[in-house]
C-alpha positions in Angstrom: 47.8 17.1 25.6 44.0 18.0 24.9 42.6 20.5 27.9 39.6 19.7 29.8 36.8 22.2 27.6 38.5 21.3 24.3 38.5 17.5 24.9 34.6 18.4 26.2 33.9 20.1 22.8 35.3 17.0 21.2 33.1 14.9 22.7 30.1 17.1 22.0 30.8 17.6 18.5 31.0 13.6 18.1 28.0 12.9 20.4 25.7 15.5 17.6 27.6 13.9 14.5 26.7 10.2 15.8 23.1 11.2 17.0 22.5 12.6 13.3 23.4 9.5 12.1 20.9 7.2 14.0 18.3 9.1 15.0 15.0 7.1 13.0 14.0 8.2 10.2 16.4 11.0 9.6 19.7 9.6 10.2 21.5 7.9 7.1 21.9 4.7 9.5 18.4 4.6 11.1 16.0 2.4 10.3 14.1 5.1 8.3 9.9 5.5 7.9 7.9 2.9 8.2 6.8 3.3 4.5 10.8 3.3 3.6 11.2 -0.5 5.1 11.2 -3.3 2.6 7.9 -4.7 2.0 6.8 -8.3 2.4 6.1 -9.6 -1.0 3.6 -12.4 -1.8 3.9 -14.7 -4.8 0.5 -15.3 -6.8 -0.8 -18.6 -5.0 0.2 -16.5 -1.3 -1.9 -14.3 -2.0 -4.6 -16.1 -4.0 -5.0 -18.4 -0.8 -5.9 -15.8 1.1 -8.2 -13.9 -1.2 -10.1 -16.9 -1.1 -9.9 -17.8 2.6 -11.3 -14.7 3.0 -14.2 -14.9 0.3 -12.7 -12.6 -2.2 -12.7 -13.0 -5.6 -10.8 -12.3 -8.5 -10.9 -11.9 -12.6 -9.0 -11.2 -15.7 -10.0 -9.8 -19.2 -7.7 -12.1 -20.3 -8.4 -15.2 -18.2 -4.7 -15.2 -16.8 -2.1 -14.1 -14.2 0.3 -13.7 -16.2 2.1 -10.4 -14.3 4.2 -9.4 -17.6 0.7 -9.3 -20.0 -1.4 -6.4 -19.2 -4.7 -8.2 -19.4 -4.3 -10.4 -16.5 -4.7 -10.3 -13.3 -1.2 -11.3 -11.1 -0.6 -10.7 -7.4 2.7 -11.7 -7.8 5.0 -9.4 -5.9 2.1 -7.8 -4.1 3.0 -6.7 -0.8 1.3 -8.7 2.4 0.3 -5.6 4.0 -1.9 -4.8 0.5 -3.1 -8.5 0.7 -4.3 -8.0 4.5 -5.8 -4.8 3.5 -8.0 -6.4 1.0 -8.9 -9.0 3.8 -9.6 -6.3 6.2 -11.9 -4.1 3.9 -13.9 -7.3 2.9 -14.4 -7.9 6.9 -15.4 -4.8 7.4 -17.9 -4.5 4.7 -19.4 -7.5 4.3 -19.5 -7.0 0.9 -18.3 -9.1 -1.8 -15.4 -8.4 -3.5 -13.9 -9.0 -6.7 -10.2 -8.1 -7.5 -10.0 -7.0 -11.4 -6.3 -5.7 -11.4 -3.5 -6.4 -9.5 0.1 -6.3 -10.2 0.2 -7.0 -13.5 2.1 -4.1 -15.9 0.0 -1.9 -17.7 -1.2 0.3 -15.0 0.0 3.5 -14.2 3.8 3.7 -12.6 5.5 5.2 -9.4 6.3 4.5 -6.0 3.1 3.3 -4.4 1.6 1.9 -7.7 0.2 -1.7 -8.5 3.6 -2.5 -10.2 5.2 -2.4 -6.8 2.4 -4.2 -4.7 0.6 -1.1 -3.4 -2.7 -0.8 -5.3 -5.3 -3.2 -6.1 -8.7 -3.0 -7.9 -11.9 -3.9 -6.8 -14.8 -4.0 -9.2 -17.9 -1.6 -8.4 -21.0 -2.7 -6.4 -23.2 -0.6 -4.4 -22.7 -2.4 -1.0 -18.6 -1.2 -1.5 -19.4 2.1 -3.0 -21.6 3.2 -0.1 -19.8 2.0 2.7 -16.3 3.9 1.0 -18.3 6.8 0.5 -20.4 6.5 3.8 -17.4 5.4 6.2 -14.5 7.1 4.8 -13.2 11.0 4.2 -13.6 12.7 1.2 -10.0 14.3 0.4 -10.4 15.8 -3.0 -10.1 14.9 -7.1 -6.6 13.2 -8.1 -4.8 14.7 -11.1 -7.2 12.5 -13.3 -10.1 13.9 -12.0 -10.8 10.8 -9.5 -12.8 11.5 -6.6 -10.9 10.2 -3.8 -11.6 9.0 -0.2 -9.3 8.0 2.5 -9.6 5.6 5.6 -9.2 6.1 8.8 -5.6 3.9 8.4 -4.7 6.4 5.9 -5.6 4.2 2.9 -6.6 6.0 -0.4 -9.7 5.2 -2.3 -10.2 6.4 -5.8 -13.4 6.0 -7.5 -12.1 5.5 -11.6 -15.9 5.4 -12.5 -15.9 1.3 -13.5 -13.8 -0.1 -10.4 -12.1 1.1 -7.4 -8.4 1.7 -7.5 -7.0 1.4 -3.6 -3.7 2.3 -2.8 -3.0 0.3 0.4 0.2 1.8 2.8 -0.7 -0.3 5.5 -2.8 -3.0 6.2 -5.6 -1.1 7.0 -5.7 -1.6 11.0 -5.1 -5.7 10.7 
């Protein structure tokens, strides 16, 4: 038979191991971060319908959206919280806005890239360039020597000279 404080250590011991294993975004059974949660993904005419619902526009070098052929433009597999983002900074700006890259292959990889629905580009104009560089932080140069500014949601700007690449992580406070 178990006595009282060893069936109490017991329990204790079990109560940590099982807490471990829940507790949010520690635990190997919680539900994780936020960021770690499967994304929504969009196809092409999802997200095209509300780019233009929303009085963005987009364009390709290569007149396509083709997401396998680098000079497209595709928002297939482009996450919804990207898409809203693009919605909310156009809102927010007034300005217009044209999409030149997407999530087509030939941009650079990793884990919060335009591959896996996280980054868009928008092509230069004044009216977005001042209100980034007006509205949001300055945070520093990227490894490529990209000036970089972030939104108040926690968005990233990066000014590549010709366009703006935007990694979004959330939807930008939709």
């Amino acid at each position: 038979m178990v006595t009282r404080p060893r069936l109490r250590s017991a329990l204790t011991a079990l109560a940590l191991v099982l807490g471990a294993l829940f507790v949010p975004g520690i635990g190997v059974l919680g539900s994780g971060p936020a960021e770690a949660s499967a994304a929504t993904k969009l196809t092409h005419a999802q997200a095209t319908s509300r780019f233009t619902s929303s009085g963005i526009t987009w364009s390709s070098s290569g007149g396509c959206s083709n997401r396998n052929v680098p000079t497209c433009t595709s928002f297939d597999q482009l996450n919804l919280a990207t898409a809203q983002g693009a919605q909310t900074l156009r809102s927010a700006t007034g300005c217009a806005l044209n999409i030149t890259g997407g999530t087509e292959t030939g941009h650079a990889g990793g884990t919060y890239s335009h591959w896996t629905g996280y980054k868009l580009d928008f092509g230069k104009s004044t009216c977005l360039t001042n209100y980034v560089k007006g509205v949001f932080t300055y945070i520093g140069v990227r490894g490529d020597g990209a000036p970089q500014y972030q939104s108040g949601s926690g968005n990233i700007y990066a000014d590549e000279g010709n366009h703006w690449d935007v990694t979004y992580y959330n939807c930008g406070g939709c």
